[in-house]
C-alpha positions as CSV (number, residue, x, y, z in Angstrom):
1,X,17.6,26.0,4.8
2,X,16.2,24.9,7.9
3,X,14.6,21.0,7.8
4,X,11.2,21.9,8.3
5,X,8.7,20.1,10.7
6,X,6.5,18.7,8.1
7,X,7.5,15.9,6.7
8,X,6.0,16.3,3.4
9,X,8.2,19.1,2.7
10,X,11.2,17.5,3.9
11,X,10.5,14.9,1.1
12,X,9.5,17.1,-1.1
13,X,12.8,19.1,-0.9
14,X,14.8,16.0,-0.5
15,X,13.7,14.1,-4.3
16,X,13.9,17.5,-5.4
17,X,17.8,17.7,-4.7
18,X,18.1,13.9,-5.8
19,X,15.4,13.6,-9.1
20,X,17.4,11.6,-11.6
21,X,19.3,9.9,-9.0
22,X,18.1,6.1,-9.9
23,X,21.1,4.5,-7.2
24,X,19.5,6.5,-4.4
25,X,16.7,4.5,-2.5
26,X,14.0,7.1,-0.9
27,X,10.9,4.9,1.4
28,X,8.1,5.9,3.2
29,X,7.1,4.5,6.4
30,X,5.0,4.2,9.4
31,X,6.6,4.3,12.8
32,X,4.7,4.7,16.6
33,X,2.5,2.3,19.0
34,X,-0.5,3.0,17.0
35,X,1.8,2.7,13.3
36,X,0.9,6.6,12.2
37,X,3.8,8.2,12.8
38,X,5.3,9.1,8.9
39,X,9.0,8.6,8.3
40,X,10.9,8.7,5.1
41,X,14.8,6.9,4.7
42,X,16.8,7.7,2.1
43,X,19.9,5.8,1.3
44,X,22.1,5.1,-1.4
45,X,21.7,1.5,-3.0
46,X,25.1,-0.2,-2.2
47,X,25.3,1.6,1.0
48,X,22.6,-0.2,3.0
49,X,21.1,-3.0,0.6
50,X,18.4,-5.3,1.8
51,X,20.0,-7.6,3.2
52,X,21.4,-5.6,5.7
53,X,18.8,-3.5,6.6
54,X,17.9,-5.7,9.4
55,X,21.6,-5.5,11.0
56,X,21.7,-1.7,11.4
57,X,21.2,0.7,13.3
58,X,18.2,1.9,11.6
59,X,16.4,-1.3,12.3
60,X,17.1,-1.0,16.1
61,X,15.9,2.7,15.9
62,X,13.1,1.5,14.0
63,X,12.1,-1.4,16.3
64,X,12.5,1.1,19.2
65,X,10.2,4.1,17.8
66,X,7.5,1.0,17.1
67,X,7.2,0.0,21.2
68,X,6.3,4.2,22.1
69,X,3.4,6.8,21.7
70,X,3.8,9.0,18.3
71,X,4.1,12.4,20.9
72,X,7.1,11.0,22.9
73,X,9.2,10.2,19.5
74,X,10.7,13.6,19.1
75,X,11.8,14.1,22.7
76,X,13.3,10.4,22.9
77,X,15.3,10.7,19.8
78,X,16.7,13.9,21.0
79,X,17.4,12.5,24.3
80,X,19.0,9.6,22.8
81,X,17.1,7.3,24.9
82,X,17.2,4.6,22.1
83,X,20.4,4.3,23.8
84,X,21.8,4.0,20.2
85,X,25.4,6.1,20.3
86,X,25.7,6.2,16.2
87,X,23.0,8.3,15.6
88,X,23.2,11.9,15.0
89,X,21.0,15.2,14.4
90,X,21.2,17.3,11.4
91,X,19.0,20.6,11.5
92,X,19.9,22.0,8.1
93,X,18.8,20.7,4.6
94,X,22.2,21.2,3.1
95,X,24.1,18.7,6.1
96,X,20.7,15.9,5.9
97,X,21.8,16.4,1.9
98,X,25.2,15.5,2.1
99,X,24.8,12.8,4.8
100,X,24.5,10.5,2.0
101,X,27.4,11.4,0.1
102,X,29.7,10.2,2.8
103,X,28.1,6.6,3.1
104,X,25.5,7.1,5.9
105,X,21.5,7.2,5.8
106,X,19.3,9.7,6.4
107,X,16.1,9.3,8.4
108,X,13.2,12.1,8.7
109,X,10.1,12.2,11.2
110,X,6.9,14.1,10.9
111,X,6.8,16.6,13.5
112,X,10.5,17.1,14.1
113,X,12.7,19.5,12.6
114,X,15.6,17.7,12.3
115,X,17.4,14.9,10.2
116,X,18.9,11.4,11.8
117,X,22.3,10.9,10.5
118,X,22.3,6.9,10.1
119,X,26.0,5.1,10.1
120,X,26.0,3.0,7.0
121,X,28.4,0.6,5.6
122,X,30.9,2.9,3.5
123,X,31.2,3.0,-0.2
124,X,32.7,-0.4,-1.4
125,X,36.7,0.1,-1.2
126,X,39.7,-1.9,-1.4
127,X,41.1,-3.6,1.9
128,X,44.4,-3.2,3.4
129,X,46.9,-4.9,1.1
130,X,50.9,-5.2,1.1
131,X,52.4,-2.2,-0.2
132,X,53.3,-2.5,-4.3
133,X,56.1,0.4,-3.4
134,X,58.6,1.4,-0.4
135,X,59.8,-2.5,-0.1
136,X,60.8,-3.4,3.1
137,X,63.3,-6.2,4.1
138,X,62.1,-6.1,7.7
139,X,58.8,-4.6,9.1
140,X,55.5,-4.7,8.3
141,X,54.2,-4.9,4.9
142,X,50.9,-3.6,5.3
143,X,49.7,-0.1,3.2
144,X,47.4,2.3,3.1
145,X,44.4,1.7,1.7
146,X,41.8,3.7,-0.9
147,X,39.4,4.5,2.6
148,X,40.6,7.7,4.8
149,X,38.7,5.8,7.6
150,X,40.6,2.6,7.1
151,X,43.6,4.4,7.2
152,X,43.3,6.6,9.9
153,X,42.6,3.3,11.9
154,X,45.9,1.9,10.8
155,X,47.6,4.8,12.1
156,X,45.7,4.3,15.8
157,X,46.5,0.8,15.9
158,X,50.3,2.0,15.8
159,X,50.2,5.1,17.7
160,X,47.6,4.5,20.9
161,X,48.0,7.9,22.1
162,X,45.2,10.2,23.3
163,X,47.6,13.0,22.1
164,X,47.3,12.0,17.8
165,X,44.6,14.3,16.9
166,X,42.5,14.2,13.3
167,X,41.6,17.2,12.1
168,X,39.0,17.0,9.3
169,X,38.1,19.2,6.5
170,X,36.3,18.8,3.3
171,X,37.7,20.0,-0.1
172,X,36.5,19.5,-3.7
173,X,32.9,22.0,-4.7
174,X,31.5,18.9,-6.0
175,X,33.4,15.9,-4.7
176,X,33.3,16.5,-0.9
177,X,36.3,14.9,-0.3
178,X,37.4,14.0,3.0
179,X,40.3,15.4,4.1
180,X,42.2,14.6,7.6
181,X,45.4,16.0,8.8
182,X,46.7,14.1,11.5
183,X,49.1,15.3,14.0
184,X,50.4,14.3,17.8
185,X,49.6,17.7,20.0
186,X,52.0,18.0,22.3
187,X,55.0,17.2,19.5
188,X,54.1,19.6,16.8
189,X,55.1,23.2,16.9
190,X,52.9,25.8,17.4
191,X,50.6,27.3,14.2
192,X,52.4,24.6,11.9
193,X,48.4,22.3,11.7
194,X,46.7,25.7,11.4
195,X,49.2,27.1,8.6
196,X,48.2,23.9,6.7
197,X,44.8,23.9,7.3
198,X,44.8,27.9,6.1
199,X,47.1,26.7,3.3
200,X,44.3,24.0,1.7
201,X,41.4,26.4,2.8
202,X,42.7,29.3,0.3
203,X,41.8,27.4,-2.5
204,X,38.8,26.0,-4.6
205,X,38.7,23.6,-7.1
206,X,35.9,20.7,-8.2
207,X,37.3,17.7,-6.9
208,X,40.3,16.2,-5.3
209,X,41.1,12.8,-7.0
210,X,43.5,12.0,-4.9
211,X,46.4,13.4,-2.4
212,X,48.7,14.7,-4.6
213,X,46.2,17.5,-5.7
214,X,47.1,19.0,-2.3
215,X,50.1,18.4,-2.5
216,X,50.8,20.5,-5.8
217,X,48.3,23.1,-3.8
218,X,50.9,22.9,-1.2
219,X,54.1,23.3,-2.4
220,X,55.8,27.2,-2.3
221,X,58.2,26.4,-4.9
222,X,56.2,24.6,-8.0
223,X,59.1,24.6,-10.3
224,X,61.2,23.0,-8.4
225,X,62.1,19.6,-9.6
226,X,62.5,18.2,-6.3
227,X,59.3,17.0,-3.9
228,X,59.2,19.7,-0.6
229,X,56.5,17.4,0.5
230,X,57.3,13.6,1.3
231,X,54.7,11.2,0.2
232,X,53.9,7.6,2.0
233,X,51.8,4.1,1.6
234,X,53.3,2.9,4.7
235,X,51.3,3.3,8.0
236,X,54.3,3.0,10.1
237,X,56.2,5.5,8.1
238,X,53.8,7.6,8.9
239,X,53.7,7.0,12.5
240,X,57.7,8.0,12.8
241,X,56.5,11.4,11.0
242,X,54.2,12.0,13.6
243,X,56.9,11.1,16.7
244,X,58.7,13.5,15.0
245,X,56.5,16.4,15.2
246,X,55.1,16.5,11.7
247,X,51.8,16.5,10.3
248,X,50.7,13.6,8.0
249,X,47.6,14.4,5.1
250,X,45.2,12.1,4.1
251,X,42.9,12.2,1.2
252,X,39.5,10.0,0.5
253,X,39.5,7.7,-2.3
254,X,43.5,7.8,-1.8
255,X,46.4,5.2,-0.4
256,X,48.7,7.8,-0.8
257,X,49.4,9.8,2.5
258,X,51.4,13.4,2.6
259,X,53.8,14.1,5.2
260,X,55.2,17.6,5.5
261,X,57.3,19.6,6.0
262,X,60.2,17.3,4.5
263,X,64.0,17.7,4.1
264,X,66.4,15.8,1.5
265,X,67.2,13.4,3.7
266,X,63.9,12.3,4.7
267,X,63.5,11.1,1.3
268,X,66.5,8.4,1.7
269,X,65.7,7.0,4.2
270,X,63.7,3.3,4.7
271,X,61.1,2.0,7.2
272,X,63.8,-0.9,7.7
273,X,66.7,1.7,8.7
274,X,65.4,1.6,11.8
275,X,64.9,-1.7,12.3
276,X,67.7,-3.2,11.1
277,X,71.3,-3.1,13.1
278,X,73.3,0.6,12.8
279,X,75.8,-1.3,10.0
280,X,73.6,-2.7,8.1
281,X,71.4,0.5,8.0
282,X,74.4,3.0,7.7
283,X,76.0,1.3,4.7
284,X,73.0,1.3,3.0
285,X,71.8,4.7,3.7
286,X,75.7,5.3,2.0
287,X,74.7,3.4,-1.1
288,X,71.6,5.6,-1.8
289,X,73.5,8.6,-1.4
290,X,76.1,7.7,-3.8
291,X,73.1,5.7,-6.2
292,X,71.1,9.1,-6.0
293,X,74.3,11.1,-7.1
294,X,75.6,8.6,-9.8
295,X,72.4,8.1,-11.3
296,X,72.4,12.2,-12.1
297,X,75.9,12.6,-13.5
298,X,77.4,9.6,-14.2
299,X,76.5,9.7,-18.4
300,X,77.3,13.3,-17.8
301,X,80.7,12.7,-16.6
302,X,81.6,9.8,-19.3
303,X,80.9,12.3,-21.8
304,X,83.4,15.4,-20.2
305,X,85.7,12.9,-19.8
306,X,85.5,10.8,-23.2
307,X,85.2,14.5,-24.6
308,X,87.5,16.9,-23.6
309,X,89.2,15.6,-20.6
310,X,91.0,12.5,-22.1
311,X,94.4,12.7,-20.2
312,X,92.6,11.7,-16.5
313,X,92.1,8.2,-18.3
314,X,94.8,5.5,-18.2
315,X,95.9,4.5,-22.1
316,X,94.7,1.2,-21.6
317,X,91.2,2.6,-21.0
318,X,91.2,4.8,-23.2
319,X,92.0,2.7,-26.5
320,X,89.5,-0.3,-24.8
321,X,86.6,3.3,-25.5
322,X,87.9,3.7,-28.8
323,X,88.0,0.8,-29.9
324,X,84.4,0.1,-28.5
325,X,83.2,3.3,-30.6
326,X,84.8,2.1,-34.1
327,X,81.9,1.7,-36.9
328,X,79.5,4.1,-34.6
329,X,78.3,6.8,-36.9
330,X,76.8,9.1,-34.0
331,X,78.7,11.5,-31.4
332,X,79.2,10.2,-28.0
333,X,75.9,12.9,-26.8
334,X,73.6,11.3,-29.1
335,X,74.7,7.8,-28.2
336,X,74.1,8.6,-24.4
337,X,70.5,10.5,-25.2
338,X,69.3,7.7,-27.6
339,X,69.8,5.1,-25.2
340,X,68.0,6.9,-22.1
341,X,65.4,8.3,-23.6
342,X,64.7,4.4,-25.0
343,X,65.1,2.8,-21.2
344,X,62.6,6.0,-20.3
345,X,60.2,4.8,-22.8
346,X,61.0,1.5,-21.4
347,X,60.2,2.2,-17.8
348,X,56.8,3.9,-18.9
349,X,55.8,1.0,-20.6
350,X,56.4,-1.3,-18.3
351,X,54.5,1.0,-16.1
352,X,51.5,1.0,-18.1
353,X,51.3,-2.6,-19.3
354,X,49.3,-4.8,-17.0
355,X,51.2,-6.8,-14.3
356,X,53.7,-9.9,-15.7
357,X,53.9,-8.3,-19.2
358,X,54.8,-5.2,-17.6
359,X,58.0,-6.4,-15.8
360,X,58.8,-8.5,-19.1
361,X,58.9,-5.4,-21.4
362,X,61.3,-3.8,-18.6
363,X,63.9,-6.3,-18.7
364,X,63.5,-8.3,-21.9
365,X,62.9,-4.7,-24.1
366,X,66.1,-3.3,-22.4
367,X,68.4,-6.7,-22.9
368,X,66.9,-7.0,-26.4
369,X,67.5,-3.4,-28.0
370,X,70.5,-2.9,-25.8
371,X,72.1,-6.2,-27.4
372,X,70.5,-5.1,-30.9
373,X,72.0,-1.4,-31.1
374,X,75.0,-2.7,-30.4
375,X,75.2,-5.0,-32.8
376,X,74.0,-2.5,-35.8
377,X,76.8,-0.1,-34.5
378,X,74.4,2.3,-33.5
379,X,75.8,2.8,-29.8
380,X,79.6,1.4,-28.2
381,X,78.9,-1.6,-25.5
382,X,80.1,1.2,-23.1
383,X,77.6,3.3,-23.4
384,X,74.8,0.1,-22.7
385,X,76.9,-0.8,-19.6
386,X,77.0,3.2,-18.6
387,X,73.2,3.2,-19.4
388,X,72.1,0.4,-17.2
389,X,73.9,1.3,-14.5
390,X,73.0,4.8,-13.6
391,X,69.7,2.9,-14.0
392,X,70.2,0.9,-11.3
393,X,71.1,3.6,-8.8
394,X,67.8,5.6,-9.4
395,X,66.4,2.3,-8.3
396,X,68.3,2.4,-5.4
397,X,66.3,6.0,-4.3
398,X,63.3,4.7,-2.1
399,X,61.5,7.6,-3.3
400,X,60.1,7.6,-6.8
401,X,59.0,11.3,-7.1
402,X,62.7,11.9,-5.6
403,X,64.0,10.0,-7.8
404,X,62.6,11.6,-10.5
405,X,64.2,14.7,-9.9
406,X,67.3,13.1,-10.4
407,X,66.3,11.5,-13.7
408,X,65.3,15.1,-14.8
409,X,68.5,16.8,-14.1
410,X,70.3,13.9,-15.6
411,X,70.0,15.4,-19.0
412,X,70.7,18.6,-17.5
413,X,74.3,17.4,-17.0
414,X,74.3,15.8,-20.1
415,X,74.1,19.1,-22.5
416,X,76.0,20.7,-19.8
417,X,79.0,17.9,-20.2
418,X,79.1,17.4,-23.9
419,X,79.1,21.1,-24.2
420,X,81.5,22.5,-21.7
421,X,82.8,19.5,-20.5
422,X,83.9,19.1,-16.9
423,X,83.5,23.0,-16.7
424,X,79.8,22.3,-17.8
425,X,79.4,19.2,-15.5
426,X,80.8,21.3,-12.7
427,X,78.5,24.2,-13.1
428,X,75.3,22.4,-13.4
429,X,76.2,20.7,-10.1
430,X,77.0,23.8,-8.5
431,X,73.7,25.2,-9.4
432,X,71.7,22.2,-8.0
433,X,73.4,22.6,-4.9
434,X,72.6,26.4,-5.0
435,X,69.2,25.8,-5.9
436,X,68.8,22.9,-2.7
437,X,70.4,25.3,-0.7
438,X,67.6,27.9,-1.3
439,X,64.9,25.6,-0.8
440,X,62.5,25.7,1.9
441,X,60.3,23.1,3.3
442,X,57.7,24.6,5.3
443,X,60.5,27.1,6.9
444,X,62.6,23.8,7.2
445,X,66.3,24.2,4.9
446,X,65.7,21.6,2.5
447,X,69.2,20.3,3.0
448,X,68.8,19.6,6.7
449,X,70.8,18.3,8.3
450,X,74.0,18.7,6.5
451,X,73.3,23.0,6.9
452,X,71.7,24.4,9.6
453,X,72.5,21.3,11.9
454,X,73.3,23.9,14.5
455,X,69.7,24.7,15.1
456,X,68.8,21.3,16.8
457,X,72.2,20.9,18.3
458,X,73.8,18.8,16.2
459,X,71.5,16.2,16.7
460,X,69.7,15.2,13.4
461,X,73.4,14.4,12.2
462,X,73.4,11.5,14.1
463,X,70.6,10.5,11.8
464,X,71.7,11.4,8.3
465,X,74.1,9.3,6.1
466,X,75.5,7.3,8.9
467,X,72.4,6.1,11.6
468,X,74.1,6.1,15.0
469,X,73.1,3.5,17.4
470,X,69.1,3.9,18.6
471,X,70.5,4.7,22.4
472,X,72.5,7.0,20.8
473,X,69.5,8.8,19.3
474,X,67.9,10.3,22.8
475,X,66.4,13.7,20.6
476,X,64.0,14.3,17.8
477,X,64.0,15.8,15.0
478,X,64.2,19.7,14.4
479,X,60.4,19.5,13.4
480,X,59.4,18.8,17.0
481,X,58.5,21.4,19.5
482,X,61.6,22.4,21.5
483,X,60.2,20.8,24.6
484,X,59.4,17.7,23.4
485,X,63.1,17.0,21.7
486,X,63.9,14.4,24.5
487,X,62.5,10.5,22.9
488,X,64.8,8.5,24.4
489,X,65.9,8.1,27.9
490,X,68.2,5.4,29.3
491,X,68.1,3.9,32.8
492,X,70.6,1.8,35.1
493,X,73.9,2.6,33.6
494,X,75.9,1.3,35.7
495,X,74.3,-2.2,35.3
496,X,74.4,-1.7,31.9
497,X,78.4,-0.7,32.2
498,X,78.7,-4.0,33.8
């Protein structure tokens, strides 16, 4: 519907939209040399309140439109000679409708068929705070915040290139959500920000709450237990995404950003990996490969062991688990599930209860029923010790929904084991490598680098398990276009042979 150029019927079409709307604040007004000029503002009550009325950029337009004649004020807002660079036009009913939705004002004037677009203040939000998640030894703290502007302003700051584009869309039938993809031009391959775009285009739903909406949406493979897309609060995580040719998704009302496509080995890896010396960063790059492994089959393999396959322990080990079992009136299987699925329960308690008593139920629960079942004979000592440990290694995964899947397939193993034993263990194992093998990211193999490391030249093997020297690491990733591999390149080598 087209805004009309009477202003009553702007108005009228405008409270009709918004009747029962108490938070919006509608005003009539009288603008022009002579003060007969009719106006009518509209904003919603946090958005512009009172006080700051007087410092936007409605009350420069405002004092502007008073110092000229009533037949010039069509032709110098739409000449912009206000001079005022935030305004901006709106000839439909439906846009001058949702101008308010996104934080802004909306201004009409009698005798012009259009509607201002005033910049407000935003919706309240929370500022940028240190990230609760993805802990860093070295590098910045900051994280996203809950604002898609504020955030897309945090990416800027670190990437001050005119080649970062923001793409924006708008999802949700009654939310309006914004939605930005962010990508650098010249480093992203060719259709891979209009395949995405198409992708979140081909559906409808009511409202997205927050990122990981689209990123369900987004996913091929939904039963998959393990993340194809890599998710983020870090700004300057999301910055190496977009050196590397991907595309990084942010959602309104969200500090959760989406970066995709993703492979395995995106997901253990740190901010800090590269900003720490190639040791320091290699061996612990090793230690969350061998965490992420343990913490999936290590009760698994006590019980194929303890089980069926006692000969591969020494005696003197073996007797010290016997011994540790004696007065336990449950097999080994329910031992092991009893005590995860209580340090499960645990962990979501912890999660759930607010901040210090949180972290207390964690450690004090585990210590306390741990130390308790063992002392009613319920479980062996061992089977605490085994327990807590494969604990700690799915701590060690820097990504929770990746370390997730593991904490899924950990049971897996442990029907598989104290069924078949090692058999069991070994064929649930071969089918989760069969399974991350098949799985695609976007057309990326999931298991990049380790197969396919041919495509890129060998290259992104320098930046897997062991992370080579940075002047070592002169190419990006596979996900960048093939003209834009080159990142790094080294000058005066014979002064630096010297």
């Amino acid at each position: 519907m087209k805004i009309s150029n009477n202003i009553d019927d702007n108005i009228r079409e405008f409270k009709r939209v918004y009747s029962d709307c108490s938070d919006i604040k509608m005003q009539e007004m009288y603008v022009g040399k002579n003060g007969k000029l009719k106006c009518f503002l509209a904003y919603i009550e946090v958005i512009l309140p009172g006080g700051k009325l007087a410092d936007s950029a409605f009350s420069k337009l405002s004092d502007f439109l008073m110092t000229i004649d009533e037949e010039n004020v069509k032709s110098t807002i739409e000449n912009d000679k206000a001079c005022i660079s935030e305004l901006a036009l709106k000839y439909t009913m439906e846009e001058s409708v949702q101008i308010m939705l996104t934080g802004d004002a909306v201004m009409f004037v009698d005798g012009c068929g259009f509607a201002i677009k005033i910049p407000g203040s935003g919706y309240p939000a929370m500022s940028v705070q240190e990230t609760d998640s993805e802990k860093v030894i070295r590098g910045s703290n900051e994280g996203f915040s809950d604002s898609i502007k504020t955030n897309t302003a945090l990416i800027r700051r670190r990437l001050r290139s005119t080649g970062l584009k923001c793409r924006e869309i708008n999802k949700g039938v009654r939310s309006h959500t914004n939605v930005d993809l962010l990508f650098v031009k010249d480093l992203v391959k060719p259709g891979l920000v209009s395949r995405i775009q198409h992708l979140f285009l081909q559906f409808e739903i009511d409202q997205i709450a927050d990122s990981g909406v689209l990123e369900q949406f987004a996913e091929k493979k939904w039963y998959s237990p393990f993340p194809q897309i890599q998710t983020t609060k870090r700004p300057d995580v999301a910055v190496m995404a977009l050196l590397e040719g991907r595309v990084v998704v942010l959602s309104d009302n969200s500090p959760v950003a989406i970066i995709l496509p993703a492979t395995m080995n995106n997901f253990l890896k740190t901010a800090d990996d590269y900003y720490n010396r190639t040791i320091a960063a290699s061996f612990a790059r090793l230690i969350r490969y061998v965490a992420a492994f343990m913490s999936m089959t290590l009760p698994g393999l006590y019980l194929a062991v303890t089980n069926f396959h006692t000969q591969i322990l020494p005696t003197s080990l073996l007797m010290s688990f016997y011994e540790a079992r004696l007065g336990c009136p449950f097999p080994q299987v329910i031992e092991v599930l009893m005590m995860e699925l209580a340090f499960e329960l645990l962990r979501e308690a912890g999660i759930r209860l607010p901040g210090a008593m949180g972290n207390t139920i964690g450690i004090v629960g585990g210590l306390i029923i741990g130390q308790a079942a063992v002392d009613a004979n319920l479980v062996s000592p061992i089977v605490v010790i085994l327990v807590a440990f494969t604990a700690l290694c799915s701590f060690a995964i820097p990504s929770e929904e990746f370390a997730f899947s593991f904490r899924i397939l950990k049971f897996a193993v442990i029907i598989m084991s104290a069924w078949l034993g090692y058999f069991g263990f070994l064929i649930t194992i071969y089918w989760v490598l069969l399974h991350l093998t098949k799985l695609r990211s976007f057309g990326y193999p999931y298991m990049m680098p380790f197969v396919g490391a041919e495509l890129n030249g060998y290259e992104d093997e320098k930046d897997s398990i062991i992370r080579f020297p940075l002047r070592k690491l002169k190419k990006r990733a596979i996900f960048a276009d093939e003209n834009q591999r080159t990142k790094l390149k080294l000058k005066n080598k014979e002064r630096r042979k010297e």
